[in-house]
N, C-alpha and C positions, 0 to 999 in steps of 0.2 A: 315488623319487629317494633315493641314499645321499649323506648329507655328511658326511666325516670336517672335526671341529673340535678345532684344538688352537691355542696359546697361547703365548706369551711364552718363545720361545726365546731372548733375551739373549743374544745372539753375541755375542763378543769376554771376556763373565766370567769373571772369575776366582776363585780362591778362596784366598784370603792370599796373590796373588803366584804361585797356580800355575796355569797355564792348562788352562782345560776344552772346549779349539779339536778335540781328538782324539775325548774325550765327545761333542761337538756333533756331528763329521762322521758319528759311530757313529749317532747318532739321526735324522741325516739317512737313511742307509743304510735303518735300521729303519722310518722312516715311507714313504718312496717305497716301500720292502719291502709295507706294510699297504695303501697306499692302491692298489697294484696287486693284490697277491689280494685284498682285502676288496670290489673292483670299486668302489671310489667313486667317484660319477658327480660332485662336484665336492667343494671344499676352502675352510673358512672358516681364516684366520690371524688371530686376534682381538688383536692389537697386543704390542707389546715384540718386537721384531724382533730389536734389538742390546741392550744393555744400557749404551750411551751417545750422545750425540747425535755424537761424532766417534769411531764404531768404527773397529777396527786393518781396515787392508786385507785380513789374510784371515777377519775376519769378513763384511764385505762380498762378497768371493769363494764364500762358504759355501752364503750368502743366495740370491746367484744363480746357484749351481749346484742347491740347491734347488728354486728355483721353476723351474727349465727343467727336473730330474729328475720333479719330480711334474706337470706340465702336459701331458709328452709324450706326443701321440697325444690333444692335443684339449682334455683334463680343465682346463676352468676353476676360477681360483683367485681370490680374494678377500682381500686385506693391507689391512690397516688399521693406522695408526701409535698407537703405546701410548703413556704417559711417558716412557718412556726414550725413544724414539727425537726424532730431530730430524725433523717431517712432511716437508720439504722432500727432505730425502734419500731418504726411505723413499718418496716418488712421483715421484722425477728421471730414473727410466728408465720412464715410461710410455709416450711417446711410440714406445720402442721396439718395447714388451711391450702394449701393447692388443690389437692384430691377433690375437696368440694365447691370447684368452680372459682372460688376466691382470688384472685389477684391482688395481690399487695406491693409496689411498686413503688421504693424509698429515695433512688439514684437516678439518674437520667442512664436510658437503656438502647443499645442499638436493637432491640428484639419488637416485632409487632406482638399484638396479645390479640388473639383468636378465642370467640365466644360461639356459642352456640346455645339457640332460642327454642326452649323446650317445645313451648307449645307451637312457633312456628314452622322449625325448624329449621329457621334463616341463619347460616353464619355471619357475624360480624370480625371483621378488622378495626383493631383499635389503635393508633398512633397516639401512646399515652408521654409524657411528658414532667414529670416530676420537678417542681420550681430548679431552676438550674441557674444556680452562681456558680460566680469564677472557682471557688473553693470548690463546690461541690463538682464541677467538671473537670476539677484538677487545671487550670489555664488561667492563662492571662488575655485579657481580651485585645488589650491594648498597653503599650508602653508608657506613653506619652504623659496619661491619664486626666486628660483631655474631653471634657463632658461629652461633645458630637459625635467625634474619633469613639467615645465608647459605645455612645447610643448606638450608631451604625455597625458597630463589631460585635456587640448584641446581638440585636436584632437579626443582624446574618447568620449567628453561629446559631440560634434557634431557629432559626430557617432551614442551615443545613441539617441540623437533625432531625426538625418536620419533614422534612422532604426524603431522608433515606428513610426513615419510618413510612412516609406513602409510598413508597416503592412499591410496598406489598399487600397495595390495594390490589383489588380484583375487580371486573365489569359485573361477575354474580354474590358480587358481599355488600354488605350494608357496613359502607365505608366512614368511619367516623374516629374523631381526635378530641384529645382531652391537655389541659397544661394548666399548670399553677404560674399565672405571668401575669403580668400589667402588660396590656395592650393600647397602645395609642389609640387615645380618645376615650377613655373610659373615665366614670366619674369615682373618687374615691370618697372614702371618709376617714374621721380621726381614728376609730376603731383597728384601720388597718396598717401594723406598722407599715411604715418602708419596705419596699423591695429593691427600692430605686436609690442611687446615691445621685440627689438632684434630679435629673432625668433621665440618666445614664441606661437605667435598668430597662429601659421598656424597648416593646415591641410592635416595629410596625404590620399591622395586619394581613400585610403582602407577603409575609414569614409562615403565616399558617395557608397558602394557597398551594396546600398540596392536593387539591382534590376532595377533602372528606365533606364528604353531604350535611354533617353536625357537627360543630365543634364546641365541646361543653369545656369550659372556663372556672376556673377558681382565683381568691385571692380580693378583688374586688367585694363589699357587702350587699350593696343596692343592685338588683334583677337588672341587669338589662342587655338590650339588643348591641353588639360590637358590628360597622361596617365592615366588609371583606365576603370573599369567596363561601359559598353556600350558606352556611347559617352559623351563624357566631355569637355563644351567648354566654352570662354571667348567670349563674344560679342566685348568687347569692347568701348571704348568711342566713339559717332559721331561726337566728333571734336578734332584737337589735343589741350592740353591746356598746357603743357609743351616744350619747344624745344628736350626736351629731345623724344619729340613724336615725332619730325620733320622725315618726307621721309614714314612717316608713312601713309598705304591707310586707313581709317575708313571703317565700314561695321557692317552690320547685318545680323545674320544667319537665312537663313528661311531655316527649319527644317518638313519631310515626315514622319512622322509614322503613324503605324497600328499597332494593337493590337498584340502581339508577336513576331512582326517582329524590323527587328535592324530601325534603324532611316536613312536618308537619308538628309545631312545636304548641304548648300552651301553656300557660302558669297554672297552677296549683295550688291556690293562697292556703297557706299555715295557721292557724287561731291558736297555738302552742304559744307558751311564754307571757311573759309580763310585758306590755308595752311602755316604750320610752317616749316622758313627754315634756316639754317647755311649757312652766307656768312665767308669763310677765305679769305680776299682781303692780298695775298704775295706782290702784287704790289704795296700797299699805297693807299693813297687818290686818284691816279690818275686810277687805276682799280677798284675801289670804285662808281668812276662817270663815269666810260664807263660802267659799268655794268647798272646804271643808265640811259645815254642815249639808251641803248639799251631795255631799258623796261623788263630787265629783273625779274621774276617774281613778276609781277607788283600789282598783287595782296594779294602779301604773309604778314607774320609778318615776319620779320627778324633780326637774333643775330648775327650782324656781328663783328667778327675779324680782326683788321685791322693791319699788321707789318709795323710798324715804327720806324725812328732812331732818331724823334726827337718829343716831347711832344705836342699834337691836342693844340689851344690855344682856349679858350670858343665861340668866333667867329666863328672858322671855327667847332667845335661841334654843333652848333645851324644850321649852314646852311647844314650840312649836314641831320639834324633831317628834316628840312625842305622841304629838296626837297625830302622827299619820309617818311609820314605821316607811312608808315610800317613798320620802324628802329625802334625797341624795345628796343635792348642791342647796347650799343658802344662799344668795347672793346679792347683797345688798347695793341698790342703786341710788347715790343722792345725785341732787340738781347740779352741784356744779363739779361732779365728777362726770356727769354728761358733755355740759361742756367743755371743760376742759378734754376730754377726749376725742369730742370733732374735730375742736382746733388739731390737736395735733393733727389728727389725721390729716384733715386738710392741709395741714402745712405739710406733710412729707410726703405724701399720694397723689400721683397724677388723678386727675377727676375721675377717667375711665376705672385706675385702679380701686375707688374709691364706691363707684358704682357696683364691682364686680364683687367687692365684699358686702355690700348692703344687701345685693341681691341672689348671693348665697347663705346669708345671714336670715333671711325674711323667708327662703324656701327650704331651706331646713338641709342644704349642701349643693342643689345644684349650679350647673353651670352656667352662665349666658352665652350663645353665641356669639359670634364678628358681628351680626344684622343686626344684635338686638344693642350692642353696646353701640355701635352707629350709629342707630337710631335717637341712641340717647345723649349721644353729643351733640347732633345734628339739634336736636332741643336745647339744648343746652348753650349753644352756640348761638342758637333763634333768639331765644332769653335772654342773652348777653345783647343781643342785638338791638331790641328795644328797649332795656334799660338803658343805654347808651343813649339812644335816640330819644326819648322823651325826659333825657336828665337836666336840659336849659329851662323846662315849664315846671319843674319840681319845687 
């Protein structure tokens, strides 16, 4: 059985006021495009549908012109409501859309969702999972309200209900789980509100070991691999919606399983949407507009930075918005707003914290490891060590 899994399309976002309804229809085109050559014999949507609980109406329009384009001729679908969405809306036209395969799943549910593979004729079992807060499961996780105390009351109560949901795994189904959650260890970006208050909200990945061969994720932007029991992945969003996404490739995972066997997973890179990208113009207004005549990426959003030694006047701000409709951020950098902003930092940043923002700052969000920031004290500490030593010949 093929499953293509993709994620948190956010209908209706925007991006400072400019609509990405045309980006979104493009990506619609693009997946119904994938999921008919790639032959997917069905489709996980792992939550964040809209990107508010009252989307504009032709975000809604988007939705269900999608899920009738990729269903057609049969192919069952699977939605599950993320944070953003409001569950109520996101399962209000079931009664319509059952009969043709469609699952649309707003609340967290003690019920497994049984599919069936036209062309292969494999049943699948789905342990679906819909974002689940204390509101929406009706509970209180914890009294105390106690950040670890609720990390751990978390994490367990979505454990318990991954686990009675694999109950009704079987040894001849092609066993697989789906959840709108932050999973411990995963990287995030600005783009994605909270789900967590502090760290409270997440889940350790020992929660989703219930057995399923695939576990398709939503809620996180950036693709990637989650550690834990069989395969545990992040689709992803199909477009960037923060800069903080910028250099980022989008993609969707189409996903090989058979019944007992491990899964077989690949990316699907996306070419849909506008890319998001950081300009640092060192040279001023006058590498600002050579960058410009050069067309350089001409079709992007862009957050540019610009160093200067003397204040833009609202004139030359407008003409520069002007001649490239793509400039989002203006952001003007002089010299001794530079420094004075190290100092700060360094005065209120332990070193290592100071590393770990430089060096998600420079990668455009990721993380470093324990090894690498180590590493870099262990230099650091080196460095202190011969200055020290050769400061009596100075």
């Amino acid at each position: 059985m093929r499953i293509l899994h993709t994620g948190d399309w956010h209908f209706g976002k925007t991006l400072e006021g400019r609509s990405r309804l045309k980006e979104q229809e493009q990506f619609v085109d693009e997946l119904v495009r994938l999921a008919n050559e790639e032959k997917a014999d069905a489709i996980l949507m792992a939550g964040d549908v809209y990107d508010s609980v009252n989307p504009p109406a032709a975000a809604e329009q988007l939705f269900y012109d999608a899920v009738a384009r990729l269903t057609s001729g049969g192919r069952p679908l699977v939605v599950i409501a993320g944070n953003h969405d409001q569950p109520e809306r996101v399962a209000s036209v079931s009664p319509l859309v059952n009969g043709r395969g469609i699952t649309l799943v707003g609340l967290p549910t003690s019920d497994i969702i049984t599919i069936h593979a036209q062309r292969t004729g494999e049943i699948a079992k789905i342990a679906a999972l819909p974002y689940p807060s204390e509101s929406r499961l009706n509970e209180l996780f914890t009294e105390d309200g106690e950040e670890q105390g609720m990390r751990l009351a978390y994490s367990e109560r979505v454990g318990q209900l991954m686990r009675h949901l694999g109950n009704s795994f079987e040894k001849d189904t092609v066993n697989l789980s789906m959840g709108h959650i932050y999973v411990l260890g995963g990287l995030e970006s600005d783009s994605e509100r909270p789900i967590q208050v502090g760290g409270a909200y997440t889940v350790d990945p020992s929660a989703l070991s219930i057995g399923a061969q695939y576990t398709a994720l939503g809620h996180l932007h950036r693709p990637q691999h989650v550690k834990g029991e069989g395969m545990i992945r992040y689709s992803g969003s199909p477009l960037s919606y923060s800069f903080s996404e910028a250099g980022q490739t989008k993609s969707v995972v189409m996903v090989d399983v058979a019944p007992g066997q491990p899964a077989i997973a690949n990316e699907v890179y996306l070419s849909s949407g506008k890319p998001l990208v950081r300009w640092k113009a060192h040279g001023g207004l006058a590498e600002v507009y050579r960058w410009l005549e050069e067309e350089r990426d001409k079709t992007a959003y862009i957050d540019l930075e610009i160093s200067l030694e003397e204040a833009m006047s609202i004139a030359e701000i407008q003409k520069l918005r002007k001649s490239r409709e793509g400039i989002i951020h203006i952001r003007p950098v002089y010299p001794e707003t530079i420094t004075s902003e190290m100092n700060e930092v360094r005065s209120e940043l332990p070193v290592h914290e100071v590393f770990r923002r430089f060096y998600q700052r420079q990668t455009g969000g990721a993380v470093p490891d324990d090894q690498l920031v180590k590493l870099f004290l262990e230099l650091v500490n080196e460095d202190d060590g011969r200055t020290g030593e050769g400061s009596d010949s100075e």
